[in-house]
C-alpha positions in Angstrom: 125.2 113.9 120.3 124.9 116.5 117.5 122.4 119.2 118.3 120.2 121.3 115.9 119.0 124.8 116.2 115.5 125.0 117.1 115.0 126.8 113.6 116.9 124.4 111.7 115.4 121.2 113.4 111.8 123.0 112.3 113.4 123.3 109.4 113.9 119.9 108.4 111.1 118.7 110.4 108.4 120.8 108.2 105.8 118.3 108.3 105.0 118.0 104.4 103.0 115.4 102.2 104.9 113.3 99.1 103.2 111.4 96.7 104.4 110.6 93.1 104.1 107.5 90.5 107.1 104.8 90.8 108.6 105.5 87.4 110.9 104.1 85.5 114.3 105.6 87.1 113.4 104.4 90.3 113.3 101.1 89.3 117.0 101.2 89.3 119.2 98.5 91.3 120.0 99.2 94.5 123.6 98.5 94.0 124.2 101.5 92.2 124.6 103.6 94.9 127.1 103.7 97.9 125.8 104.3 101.0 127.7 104.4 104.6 127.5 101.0 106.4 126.0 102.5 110.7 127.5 99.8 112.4 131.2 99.2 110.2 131.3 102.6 109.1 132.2 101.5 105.6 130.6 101.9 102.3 128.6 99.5 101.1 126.1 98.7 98.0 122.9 97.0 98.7 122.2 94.0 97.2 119.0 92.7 96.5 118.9 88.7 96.5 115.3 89.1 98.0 112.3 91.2 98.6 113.6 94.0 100.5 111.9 96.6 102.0 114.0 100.3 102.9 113.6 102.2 105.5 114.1 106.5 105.3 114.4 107.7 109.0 115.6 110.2 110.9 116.6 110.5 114.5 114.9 113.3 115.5 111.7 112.7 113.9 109.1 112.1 116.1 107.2 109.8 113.6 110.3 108.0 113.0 110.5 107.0 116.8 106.4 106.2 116.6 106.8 104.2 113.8 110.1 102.4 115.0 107.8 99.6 117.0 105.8 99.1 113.9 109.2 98.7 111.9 109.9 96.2 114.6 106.7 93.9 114.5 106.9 93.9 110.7 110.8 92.7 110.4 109.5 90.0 113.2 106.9 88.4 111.1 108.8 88.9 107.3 112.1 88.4 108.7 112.8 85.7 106.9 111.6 86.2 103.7 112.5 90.5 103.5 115.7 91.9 104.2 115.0 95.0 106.4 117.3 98.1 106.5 117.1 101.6 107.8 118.3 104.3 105.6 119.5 107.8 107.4 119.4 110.4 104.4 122.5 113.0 104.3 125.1 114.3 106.9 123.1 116.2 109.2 123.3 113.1 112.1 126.7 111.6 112.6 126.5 107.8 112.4 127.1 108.0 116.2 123.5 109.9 116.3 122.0 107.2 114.4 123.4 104.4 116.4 122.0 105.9 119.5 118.6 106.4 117.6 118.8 102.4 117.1 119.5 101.8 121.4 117.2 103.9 122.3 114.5 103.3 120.2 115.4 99.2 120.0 115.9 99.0 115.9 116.9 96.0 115.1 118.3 95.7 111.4 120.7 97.0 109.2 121.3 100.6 109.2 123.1 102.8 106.3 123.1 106.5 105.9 123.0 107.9 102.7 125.6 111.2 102.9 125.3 112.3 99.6 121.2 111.9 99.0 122.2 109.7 96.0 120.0 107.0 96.9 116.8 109.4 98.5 117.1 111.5 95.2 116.6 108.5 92.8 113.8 107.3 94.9 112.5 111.0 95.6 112.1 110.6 99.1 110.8 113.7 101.0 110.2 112.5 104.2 110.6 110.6 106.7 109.3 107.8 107.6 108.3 106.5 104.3 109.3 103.0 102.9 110.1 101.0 99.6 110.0 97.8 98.8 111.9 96.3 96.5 112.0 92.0 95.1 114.3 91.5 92.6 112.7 93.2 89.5 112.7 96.6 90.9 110.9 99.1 93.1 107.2 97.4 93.6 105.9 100.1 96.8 107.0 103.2 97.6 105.1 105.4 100.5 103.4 105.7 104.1 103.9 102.4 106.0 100.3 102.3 106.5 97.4 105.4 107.4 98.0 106.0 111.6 98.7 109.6 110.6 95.1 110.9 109.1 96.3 114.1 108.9 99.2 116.5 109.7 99.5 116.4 113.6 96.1 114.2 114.3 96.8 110.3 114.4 93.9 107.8 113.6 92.5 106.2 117.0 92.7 103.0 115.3 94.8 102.2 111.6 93.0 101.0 109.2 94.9 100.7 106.3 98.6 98.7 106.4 100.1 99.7 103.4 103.2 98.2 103.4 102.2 94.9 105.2 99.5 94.6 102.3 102.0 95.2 99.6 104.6 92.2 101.4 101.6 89.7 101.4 100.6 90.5 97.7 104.6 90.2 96.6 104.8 87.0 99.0 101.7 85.2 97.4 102.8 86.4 93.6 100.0 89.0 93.5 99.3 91.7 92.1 99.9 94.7 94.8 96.9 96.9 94.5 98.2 99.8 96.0 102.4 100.4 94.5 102.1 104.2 95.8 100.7 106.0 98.6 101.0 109.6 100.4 104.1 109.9 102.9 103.1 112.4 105.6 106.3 113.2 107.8 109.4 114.8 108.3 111.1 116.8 105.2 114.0 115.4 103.9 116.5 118.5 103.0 118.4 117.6 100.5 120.6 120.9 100.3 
């Protein structure tokens, strides 16, 4: 298993905050990029045929293994109308790392990492976990999966707003989604 240095894993797990309009970049398809396939260990372009919402993790993120039961229960009740998939930004996990993050942790769905930061960059991901969801038009949510972390370090004793689960129903029922961006607290993507 690759191991960080204890001041490079604080390093990239600098708890920061990322917030930002969708523009009109990110509305980009997803096929444009080539990401690395977890499980064949081939490239491979996303293609969108249905609402699918993406995943940024990272293995040794200690949100990232919170949130990965939440993951879970939302791929179990959209499962068949989203496409679920796990993105792993960079090289700093070997797709053998990310593969046991998916054992461990019990991830169930499709799992690319992204060794260049092509596809993070033209999303502007900066942390992980944070999520967007994409139909067919384009990026319609990007953000926090929902508001369990009220601040840096201090969780919510109950959540009380489900971001991405809102935004699903609203693209499911052909509704406007009321909230299309939110504020990602997690672990810091470096993209160097």
């Amino acid at each position: 298993m690759h191991t960080l240095s204890i001041p490079r894993f604080l390093l990239i797990c600098f708890f920061v905050l990322s917030s930002h309009p969708i523009s009109a970049q990110q509305r980009q398809n997803l096929g444009k990029h080539i990401l690395i396939d977890v499980s064949t260990e081939l490239p491979h372009r996303i293609e969108v045929s249905k609402a699918i919402a993406v995943f940024f993790l990272s293995p040794e993120c200690p949100l990232c293994q919170r949130y990965t039961q939440t993951i879970t229960q939302l791929r179990q009740q959209y499962k068949q109308q989203i496409d679920f998939i796990g993105v792993f930004p960079g090289r700093a996990y070997s797709l053998e790392d990310i593969k046991q993050f998916a054992t461990k942790y019990k991830v169930d769905m499709a799992l690319y990492q992204d060794p260049d930061f092509q596809f993070t960059r033209a999303l502007e991901a900066t942390v992980t976990p944070s999520v967007a969801l994409y139909d067919t038009t384009g990026l319609q949510y990007f953000g926090a999966i929902d508001n369990a972390l009220q601040e840096l370090g201090k969780k919510r004793v109950a959540v009380t707003k489900h971001y991405l689960q809102d935004a699903i129903a609203s693209l499911l029922a052909n509704k406007p989604i009321q909230v299309k961006n939110t504020v990602a607290k997690g672990c810091f993507i470096n993209t160097r």
